[in-house]
C-alpha positions in Angstrom: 0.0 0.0 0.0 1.3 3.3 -1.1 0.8 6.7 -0.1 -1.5 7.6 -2.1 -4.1 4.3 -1.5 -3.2 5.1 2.4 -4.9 8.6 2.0 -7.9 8.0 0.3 -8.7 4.7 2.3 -8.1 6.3 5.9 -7.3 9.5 5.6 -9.8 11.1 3.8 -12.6 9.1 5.3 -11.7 9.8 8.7 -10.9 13.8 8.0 -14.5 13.4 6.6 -16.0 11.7 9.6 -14.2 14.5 11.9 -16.1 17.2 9.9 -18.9 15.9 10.4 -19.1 15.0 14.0 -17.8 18.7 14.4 -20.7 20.1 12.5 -22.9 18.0 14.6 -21.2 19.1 18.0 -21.9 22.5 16.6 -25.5 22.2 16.5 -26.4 20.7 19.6 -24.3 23.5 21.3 -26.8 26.0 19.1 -29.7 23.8 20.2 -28.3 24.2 23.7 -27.8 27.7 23.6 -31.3 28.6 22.5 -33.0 26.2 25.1 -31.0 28.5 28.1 -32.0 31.7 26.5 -35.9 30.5 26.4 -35.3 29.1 30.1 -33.7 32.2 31.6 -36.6 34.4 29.9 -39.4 32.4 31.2 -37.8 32.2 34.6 -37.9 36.1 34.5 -41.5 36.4 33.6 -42.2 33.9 36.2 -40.6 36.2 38.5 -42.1 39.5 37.4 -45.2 38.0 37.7 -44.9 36.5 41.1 -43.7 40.2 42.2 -46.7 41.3 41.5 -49.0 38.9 42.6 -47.5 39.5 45.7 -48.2 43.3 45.5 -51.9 42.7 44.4 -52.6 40.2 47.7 -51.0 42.8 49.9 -52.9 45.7 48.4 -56.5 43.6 48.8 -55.4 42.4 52.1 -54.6 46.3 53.5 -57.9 47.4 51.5 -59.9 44.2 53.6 -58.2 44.9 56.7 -58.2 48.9 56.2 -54.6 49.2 57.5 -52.2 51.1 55.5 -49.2 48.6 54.3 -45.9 49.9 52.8 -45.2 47.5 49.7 -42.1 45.6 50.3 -39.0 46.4 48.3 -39.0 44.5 44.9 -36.0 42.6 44.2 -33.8 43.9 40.6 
């Protein structure tokens, strides 16, 4: 076996596997990547919201109770 047969029996099938595993490596990260940024938003929402749920069952409980709450300091 020369050279030549040497590279295009291993070589170049294996530099070809190697590109292609990379590629796939690539898109997972991507996939990964977009799943944290959807994550992280929705926990933020969830948070926002929660905040003011919060605010809303103070306010109705002071306006039951007739007592005049200060609303607690809301987390940045």
């Amino acid at each position: 076996m020369d050279w030549i047969q040497f590279l295009q029996i291993v070589c170049i099938p294996a530099f070809v596997w190697l590109v292609y595993k990379f590629g796939e490596m690539r898109k997972e990260l991507s996939d990964f990547k977009v799943q944290v940024a959807r994550e992280y938003a929705t926990q933020v929402h969830i948070n926002r919201l929660e905040l003011k749920i919060d605010d809303l069952r103070e306010m109705i409980w002071s306006l039951h109770n007739g007592t005049n709450t200060t609303k607690r300091n809301k987390k940045q």
